[in-house]
N, C-alpha and C positions, 0 to 999 in steps of 0.2 A: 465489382471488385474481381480483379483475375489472383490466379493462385498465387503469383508473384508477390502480388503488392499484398496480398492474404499473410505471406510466409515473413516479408519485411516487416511490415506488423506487430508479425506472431516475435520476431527473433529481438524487435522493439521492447514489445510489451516485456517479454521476458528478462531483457536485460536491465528494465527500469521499474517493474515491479516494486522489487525491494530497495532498488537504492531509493533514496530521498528525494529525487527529482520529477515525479508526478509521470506516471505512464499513459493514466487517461491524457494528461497535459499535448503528450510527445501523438498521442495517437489522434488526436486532432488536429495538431500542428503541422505534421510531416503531411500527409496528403497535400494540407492546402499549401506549403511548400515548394511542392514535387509536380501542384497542378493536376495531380488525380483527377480525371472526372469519374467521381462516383460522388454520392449524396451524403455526406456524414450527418445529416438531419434524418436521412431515411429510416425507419423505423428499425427496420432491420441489424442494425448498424450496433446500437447499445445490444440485444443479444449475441452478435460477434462477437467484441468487447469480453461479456461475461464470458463466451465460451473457452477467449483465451485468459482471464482471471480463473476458472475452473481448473486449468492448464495449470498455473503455478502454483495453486491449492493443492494439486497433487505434489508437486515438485516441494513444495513448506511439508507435507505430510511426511516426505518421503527424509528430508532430510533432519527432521525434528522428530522423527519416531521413536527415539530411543527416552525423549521430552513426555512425549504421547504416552506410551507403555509405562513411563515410570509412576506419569500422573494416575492415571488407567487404572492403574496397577495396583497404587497404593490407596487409592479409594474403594477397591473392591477388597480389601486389608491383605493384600499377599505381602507387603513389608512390614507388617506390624502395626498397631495403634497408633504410635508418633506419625510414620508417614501417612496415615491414615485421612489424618485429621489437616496434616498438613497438605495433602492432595485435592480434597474437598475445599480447602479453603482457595488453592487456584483457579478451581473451576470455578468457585464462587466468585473470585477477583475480576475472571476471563467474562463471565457473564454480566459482571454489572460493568467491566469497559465495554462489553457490547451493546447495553441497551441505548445509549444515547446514538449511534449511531444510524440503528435500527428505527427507532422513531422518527427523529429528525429525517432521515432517508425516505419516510413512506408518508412523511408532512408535503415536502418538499421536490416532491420526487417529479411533478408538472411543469412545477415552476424553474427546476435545473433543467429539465431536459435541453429545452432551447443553446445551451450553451456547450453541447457536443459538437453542434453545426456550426459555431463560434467563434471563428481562431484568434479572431483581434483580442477579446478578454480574455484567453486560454495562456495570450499569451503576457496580459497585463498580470494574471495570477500566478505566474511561472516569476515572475520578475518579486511578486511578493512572498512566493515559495522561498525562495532565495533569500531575501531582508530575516523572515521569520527564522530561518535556522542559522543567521548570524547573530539573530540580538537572541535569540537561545541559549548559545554557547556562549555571550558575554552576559547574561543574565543567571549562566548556572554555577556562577561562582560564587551568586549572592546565595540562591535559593536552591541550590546540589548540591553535589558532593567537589571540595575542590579538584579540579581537572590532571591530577596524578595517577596515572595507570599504576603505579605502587600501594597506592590507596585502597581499601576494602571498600568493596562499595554492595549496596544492599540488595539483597536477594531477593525475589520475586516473591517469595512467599512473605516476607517480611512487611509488602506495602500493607496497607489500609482500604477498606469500600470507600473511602474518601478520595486517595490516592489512584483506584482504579477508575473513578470515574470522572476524575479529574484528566488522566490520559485518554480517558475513552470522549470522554469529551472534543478535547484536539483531535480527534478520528472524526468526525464532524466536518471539517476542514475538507475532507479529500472529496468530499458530493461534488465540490466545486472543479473540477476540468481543470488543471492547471497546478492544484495544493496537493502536494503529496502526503498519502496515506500514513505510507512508515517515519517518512518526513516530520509531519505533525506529531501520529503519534510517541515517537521515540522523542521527542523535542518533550511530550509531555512529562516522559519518563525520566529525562534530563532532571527536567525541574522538580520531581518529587526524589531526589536523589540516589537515582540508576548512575551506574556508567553506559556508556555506549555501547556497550557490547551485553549486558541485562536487558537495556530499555530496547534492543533491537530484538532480542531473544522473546520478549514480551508482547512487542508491537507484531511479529511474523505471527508467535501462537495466538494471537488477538485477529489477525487475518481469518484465519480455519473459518470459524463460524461465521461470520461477517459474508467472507465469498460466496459461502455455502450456501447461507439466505439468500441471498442476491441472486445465485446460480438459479434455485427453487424459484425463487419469484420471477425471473425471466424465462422460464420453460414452461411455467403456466400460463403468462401471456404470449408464448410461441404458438401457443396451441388454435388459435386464430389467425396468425400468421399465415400469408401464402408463400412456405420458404421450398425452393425446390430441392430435390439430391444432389444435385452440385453443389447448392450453397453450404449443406448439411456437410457434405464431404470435406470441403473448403474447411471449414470452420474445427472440423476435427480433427485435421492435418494439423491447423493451424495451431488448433489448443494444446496438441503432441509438441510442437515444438517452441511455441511459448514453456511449456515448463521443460524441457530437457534445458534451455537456456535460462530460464528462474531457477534452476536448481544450481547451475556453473555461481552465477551470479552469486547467491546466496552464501556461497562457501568463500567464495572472493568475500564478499560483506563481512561476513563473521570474523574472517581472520584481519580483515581492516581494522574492525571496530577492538578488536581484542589489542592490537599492536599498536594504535592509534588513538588512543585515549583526549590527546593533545588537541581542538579542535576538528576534532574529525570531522566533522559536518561540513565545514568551511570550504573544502573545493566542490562538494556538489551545491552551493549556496552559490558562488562564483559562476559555476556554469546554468544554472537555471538564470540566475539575472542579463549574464550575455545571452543566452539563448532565449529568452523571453524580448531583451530591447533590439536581439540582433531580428526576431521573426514582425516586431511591430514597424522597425525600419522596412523591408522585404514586402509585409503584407499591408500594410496601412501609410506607408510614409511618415511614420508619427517621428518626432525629432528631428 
C-alpha cells in the first residue's frame, strides 16, 4: 500500500465512519474498484483498518468531550447526588450495549475475517445496509417516537438495560464488512424511541469503548507481526487524518440529524443500495 492510497483510505474511512453507510464496506470495496494491487486478505490489513478506527476515536473523544466530562464528572459526584446517580447509570447503559458486540466479535472474529478480502458479499451487504435503514424509518412510526422533529423525544438516560442491549445488539451487524455500525446501531435507537439526533449521540458514545478494545486487541496481535517503519508511519499519518476528517464529518452528522428528523436515514439508505448493485455490476457482472 503506498502513502496515497494509505491517505484515500484514511480521508474514506473518516468520512464514513459515522455516517450510516459502512466504512469497513467502502474500505474493501474501493481498492477492488480502483484495481489496487495490494492483498486486503493480508493480515496486515484489518490492523491498518483499526489504526485508522483509533483515528476517529480520537476525533468522537474530542468532539463529545464536553458528553465525557459531564458523564465523568457526575459520577465522581462534582454535580451533586441527582447527576450522580444519573451518570452511573449511562456508564451502565454504555456497558451493557457494549457487551454483545464484544462477544459475538471474539466468537466470530475467524470466521468474518475471510470477508475483508471479499468485495462481492461487501458489496451484497452494503445493498442490505441500505433495505435495513429504510424499513427502520418505516418501522419507527409503529415502534418510535413519531418522526416530528417538534416532538420530545427521550433522552439517553431514560432508556432501560433492555433498551441498551437491545441497540447494542444491532451493533453486532457492523462485524460484517458492508452493515454499518452507526447505521445499525442508531436504527436500534430509532426503534426504542430515540430521535436521530439522541440515537446518533448514543451510537458515537457507544463507539469509545468498542474501538478502544478492538485497538487493544489488535496491538497485541501486532506484536508478532513483521510490520516495518514505513508501514508503522503509513498507518500513523493515516490514523491523523482519518480523524481530522471523522471529526468534519461528525459535526456535519449532528447538525443533519438535529434539522432532519423527517427520514433522515433515507438518502444514505439510497446510496449504499446504488453503491452496493452499482459495485456487484463492476465486480461480478451480477444483473
Amino acid at each position: 500500500m503506498t502513502l496515497l492510497q494509505a491517505l484515500i483510505i484514511a480521508i474514506l474511512q473518516g468520512a464514513t465512519e459515522l455516517f450510516p453507510v459502512s466504512s469497513l464496506g467502502h474500505a474493501v470495496l474501493l481498492p477492488a474498484l480502483l484495481h489496487w494491487p495490494f492483498n486486503e486478505s493480508d493480515e496486515i490489513f484489518l490492523p491498518f483498518l483499526v489504526m485508522l478506527h483509533l483515528g476517529t476515536s480520537v476525533a468522537l473523544f474530542v468532539f463529545f468531550w464536553r458528553d465525557w466530562a459531564a458523564i465523568i464528572g457526575g459520577a465522581l459526584g462534582l454535580h451533586g447526588s441527582r447527576y450522580r446517580v444519573e451518570s452511573f447509570k449511562i456508564l451502565w447503559l454504555l456497558a451493557i450495549a457494549t457487551l454483545p458486540a464484544v462477544i459475538i466479535g471474539a466468537a466470530l472474529e475467524h470466521i468474518l475475517r475471510h470477508l475483508f478480502g471479499s468485495p462481492l458479499p461487501v458489496a451484497g451487504l452494503l445493498v442490505l445496509n441500505g433495505l435495513l435503514l429504510l424499513a427502520v424509518e418505516r418501522l419507527r412510526g409503529r415502534f418510535g417516537p413519531t418522526p416530528d422533529a417538534t416532538a420530545s423525544s427521550r433522552p439517553i438516560a431514560s432508556l432501560t438495560a433492555r433498551d441498551a442491549l437491545f441497540i447494542g445488539s444491532f451493533q453486532c451487524l457492523a462485524l460484517f464488512p458492508g452493515l454499518s455500525r452507526s447505521g445499525a446501531t442508531i436504527a436500534g435507537g430509532l426503534l426504542r424511541g430515540l430521535h436521530h439526533d439522541v440515537a446518533a449521540r448514543f451510537s458515537f458514545l457507544m463507539a469509545e469503548p468498542i474501538i478502544l478494545a478492538a485497538t487493544a486487541h489488535q496491538i497485541v496481535k501486532m506484536r508478532h507481526m513483521a510490520i516495518t517503519h514505513e508501514q508503522i508511519h503509513i498507518g500513523i499519518i493515516a490514523a491523523v487524518v482519518s480523524g481530522i476528517t471523522a471529526l468534519i464529518s461528525t459535526t456535519i452528522l449532528m447538525r443533519y440529524f438535529r434539522n432532519h428528523d423527517n427520514w433522515a436515514l433515507a438518502p444514505f439508505a439510497y446510496y449504499c443500495i446504488a453503491l452496493g448493485l452499482g459495485s456487484l455490476v463492476v465486480l461480478g457482472g451480477v444483473l
